[in-house]
C-alpha positions as CSV (number, residue, x, y, z in Angstrom):
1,X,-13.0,6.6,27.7
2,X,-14.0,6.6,31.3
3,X,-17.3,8.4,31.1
4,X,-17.9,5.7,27.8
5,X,-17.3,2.8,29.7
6,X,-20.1,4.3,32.5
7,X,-22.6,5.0,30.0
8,X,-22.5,1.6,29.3
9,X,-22.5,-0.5,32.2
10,X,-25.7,2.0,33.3
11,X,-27.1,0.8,30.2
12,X,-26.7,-3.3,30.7
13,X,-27.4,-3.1,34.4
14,X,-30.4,-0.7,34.0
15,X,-31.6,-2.5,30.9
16,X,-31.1,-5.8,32.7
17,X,-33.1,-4.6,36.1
18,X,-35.9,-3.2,34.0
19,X,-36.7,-6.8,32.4
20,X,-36.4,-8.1,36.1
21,X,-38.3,-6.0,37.9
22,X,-41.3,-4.7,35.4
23,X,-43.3,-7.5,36.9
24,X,-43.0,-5.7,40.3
25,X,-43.4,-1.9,38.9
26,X,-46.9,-3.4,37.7
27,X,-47.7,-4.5,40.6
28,X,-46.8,-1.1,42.2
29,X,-48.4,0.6,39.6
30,X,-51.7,-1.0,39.5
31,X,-51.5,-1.1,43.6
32,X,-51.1,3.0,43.6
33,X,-54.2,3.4,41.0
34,X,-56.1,1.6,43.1
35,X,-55.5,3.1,46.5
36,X,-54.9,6.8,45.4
37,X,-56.0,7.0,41.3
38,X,-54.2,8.7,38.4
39,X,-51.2,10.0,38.0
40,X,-49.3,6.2,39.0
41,X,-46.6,8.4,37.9
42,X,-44.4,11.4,39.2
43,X,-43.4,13.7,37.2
44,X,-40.8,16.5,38.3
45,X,-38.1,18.5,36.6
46,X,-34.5,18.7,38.5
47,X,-31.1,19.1,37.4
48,X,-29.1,17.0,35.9
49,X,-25.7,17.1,34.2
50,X,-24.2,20.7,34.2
51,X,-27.5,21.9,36.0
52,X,-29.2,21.0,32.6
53,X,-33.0,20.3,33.6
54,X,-34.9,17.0,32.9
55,X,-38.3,15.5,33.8
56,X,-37.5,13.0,36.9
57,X,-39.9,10.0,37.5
58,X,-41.2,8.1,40.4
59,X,-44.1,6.3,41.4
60,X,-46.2,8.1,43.4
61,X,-46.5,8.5,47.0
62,X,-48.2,11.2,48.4
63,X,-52.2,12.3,47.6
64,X,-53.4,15.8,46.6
65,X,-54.1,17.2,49.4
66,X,-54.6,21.3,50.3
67,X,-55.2,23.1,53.1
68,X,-58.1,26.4,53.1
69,X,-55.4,28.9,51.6
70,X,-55.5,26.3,48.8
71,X,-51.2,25.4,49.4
72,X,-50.7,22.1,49.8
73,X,-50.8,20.0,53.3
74,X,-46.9,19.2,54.7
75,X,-45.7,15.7,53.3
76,X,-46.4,14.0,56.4
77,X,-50.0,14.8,56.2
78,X,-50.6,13.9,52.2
79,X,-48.3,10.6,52.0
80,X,-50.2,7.6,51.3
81,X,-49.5,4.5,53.2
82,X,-48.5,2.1,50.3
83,X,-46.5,5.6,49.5
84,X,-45.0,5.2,53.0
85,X,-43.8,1.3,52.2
86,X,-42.2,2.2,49.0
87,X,-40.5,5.0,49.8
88,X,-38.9,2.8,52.8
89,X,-37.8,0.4,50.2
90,X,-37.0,2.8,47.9
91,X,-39.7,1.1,45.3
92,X,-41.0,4.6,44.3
93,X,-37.6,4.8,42.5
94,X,-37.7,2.1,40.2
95,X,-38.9,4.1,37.3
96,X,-36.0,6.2,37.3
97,X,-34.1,3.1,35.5
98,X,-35.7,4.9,32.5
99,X,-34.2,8.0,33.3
100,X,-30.9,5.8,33.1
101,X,-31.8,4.7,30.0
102,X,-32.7,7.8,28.2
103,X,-29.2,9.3,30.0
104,X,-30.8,11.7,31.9
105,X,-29.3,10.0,34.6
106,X,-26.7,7.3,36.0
107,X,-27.4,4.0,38.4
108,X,-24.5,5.9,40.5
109,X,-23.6,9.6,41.5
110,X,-25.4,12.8,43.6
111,X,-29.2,12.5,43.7
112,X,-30.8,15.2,41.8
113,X,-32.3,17.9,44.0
114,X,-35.0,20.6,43.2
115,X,-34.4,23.4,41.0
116,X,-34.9,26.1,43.0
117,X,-31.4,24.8,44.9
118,X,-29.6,25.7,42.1
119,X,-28.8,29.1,42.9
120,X,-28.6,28.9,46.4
121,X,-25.3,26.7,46.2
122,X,-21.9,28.3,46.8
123,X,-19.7,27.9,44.0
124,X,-18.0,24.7,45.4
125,X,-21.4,22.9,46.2
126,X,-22.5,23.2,42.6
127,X,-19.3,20.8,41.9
128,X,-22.0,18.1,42.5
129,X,-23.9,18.8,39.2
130,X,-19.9,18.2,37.4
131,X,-21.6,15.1,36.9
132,X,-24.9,13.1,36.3
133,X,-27.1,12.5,39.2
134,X,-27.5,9.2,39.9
135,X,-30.2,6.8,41.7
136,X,-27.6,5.8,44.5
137,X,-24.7,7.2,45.9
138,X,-21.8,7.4,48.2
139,X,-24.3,9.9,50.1
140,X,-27.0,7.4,50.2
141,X,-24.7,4.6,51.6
142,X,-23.2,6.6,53.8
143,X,-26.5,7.6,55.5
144,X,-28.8,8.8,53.0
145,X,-31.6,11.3,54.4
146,X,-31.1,11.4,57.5
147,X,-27.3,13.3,58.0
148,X,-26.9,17.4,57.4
149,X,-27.1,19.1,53.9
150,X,-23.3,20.0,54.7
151,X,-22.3,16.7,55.6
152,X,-24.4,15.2,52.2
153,X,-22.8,17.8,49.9
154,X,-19.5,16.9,51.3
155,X,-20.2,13.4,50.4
156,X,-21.1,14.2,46.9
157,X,-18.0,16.0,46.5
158,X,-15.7,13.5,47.8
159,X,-17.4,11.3,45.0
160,X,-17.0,13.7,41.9
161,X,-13.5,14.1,42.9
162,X,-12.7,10.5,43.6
163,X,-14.8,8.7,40.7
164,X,-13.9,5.3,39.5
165,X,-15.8,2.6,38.0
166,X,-14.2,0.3,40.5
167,X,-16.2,2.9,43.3
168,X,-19.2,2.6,41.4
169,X,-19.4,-0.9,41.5
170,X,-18.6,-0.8,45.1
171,X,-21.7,1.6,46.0
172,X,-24.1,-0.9,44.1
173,X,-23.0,-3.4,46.1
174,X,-23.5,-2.0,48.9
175,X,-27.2,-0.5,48.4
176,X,-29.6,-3.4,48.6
177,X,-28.2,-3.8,52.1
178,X,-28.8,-0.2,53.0
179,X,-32.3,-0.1,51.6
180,X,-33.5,-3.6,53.4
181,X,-32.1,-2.6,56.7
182,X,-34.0,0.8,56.5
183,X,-31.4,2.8,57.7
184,X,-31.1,7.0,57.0
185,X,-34.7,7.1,55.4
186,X,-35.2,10.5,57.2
187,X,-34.6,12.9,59.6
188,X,-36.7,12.3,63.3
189,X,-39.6,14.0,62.9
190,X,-39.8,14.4,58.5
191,X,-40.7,12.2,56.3
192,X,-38.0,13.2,53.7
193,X,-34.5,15.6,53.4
194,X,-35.8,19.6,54.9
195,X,-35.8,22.3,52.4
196,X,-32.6,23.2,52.0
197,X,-32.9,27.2,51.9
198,X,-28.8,27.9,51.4
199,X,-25.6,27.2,53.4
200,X,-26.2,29.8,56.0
201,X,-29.6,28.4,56.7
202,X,-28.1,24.8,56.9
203,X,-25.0,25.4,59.1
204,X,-26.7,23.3,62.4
């Protein structure tokens, strides 16, 4: 009954935000073709619920951009800077409301990561894929990019074991705050979370 009564208030609120704010996303979109072309859209698959994999999208941010060895430049180097003012305000996110909609995802619960992660968690790490991945979470009020991986899985943990709708409402609340004050964006010196290569790796 629980999990019923999530699914639908993602759908109202997500429904409800994506009336609101499609004014905005066309603005952002037209503002990215303009400055950096086509795709407006990215496209990437991650995990989602049991590690089952889905196609994430997000507005765009960073150009194509490789070096002589044909790999691609580091973030820093190929993020845009209309990428750089969305991804402060977490604008690049917005199209993941669809994501809500189509249940790949929930407004609340761990962010999804990249799929190569998936088999470098330890058995209690992949706790966090026990349920969806969400837009925001008690990670991402609590500090968002800029703490340890073993301090963010901890986080994510703490909130599959301690779920409530009453908590999700509470994290909501308090994420507009945390996204206008700018806090946690990333780590001193990157412009997003480091790889994260496996526990032993991210001990630090």
């Amino acid at each position: 009954m629980n999990s019923i009564a999530k699914r639908l208030v993602d759908i109202v609120i997500s429904g409800s935000l994506l009336i609101v704010v499609s004014p905005l996303m066309l603005l952002i979109a037209l503002a990215i073709y303009l400055n950096t072309g086509r795709p407006v859209l990215f496209r990437q698959t991650r995990p989602g619920y049991r590690g089952e994999p889905f196609t994430l999208f997000k507005f765009r941010t960073m150009r194509d951009a490789w070096d002589t060895q044909g790999l691609f430049l580091p973030d820093g180097e190929r993020l845009t800077p209309i990428g750089k003012f969305l991804r402060q305000l977490s604008l690049d996110e917005l199209p993941q409301l669809w994501n809500v909609i189509r249940g790949n995802m929930s407004l609340v619960g761990p962010r999804p990561l990249l799929m190569q992660y998936m088999n470098r968690y330890t058995g209690e790490q992949l706790r966090r894929h026990y349920m969806k991945p969400g837009m925001t979470g008690w990670a991402q009020i609590h500090g968002r990019n800029a703490m340890t991986w073993p301090e963010r899985f901890a986080l994510d943990l703490w909130y599959v074991d301690h779920w409530s709708l009453t908590l999700d409402f509470w994290i909501i609340l308090r994420t507009p705050w945390k996204i206008v004050t700018r806090n946690g964006i990333a780590q001193q010196g990157h412009v997003a979370m480091p790889e994260f290569l496996g526990s032993e790796h991210s001990k630090r």
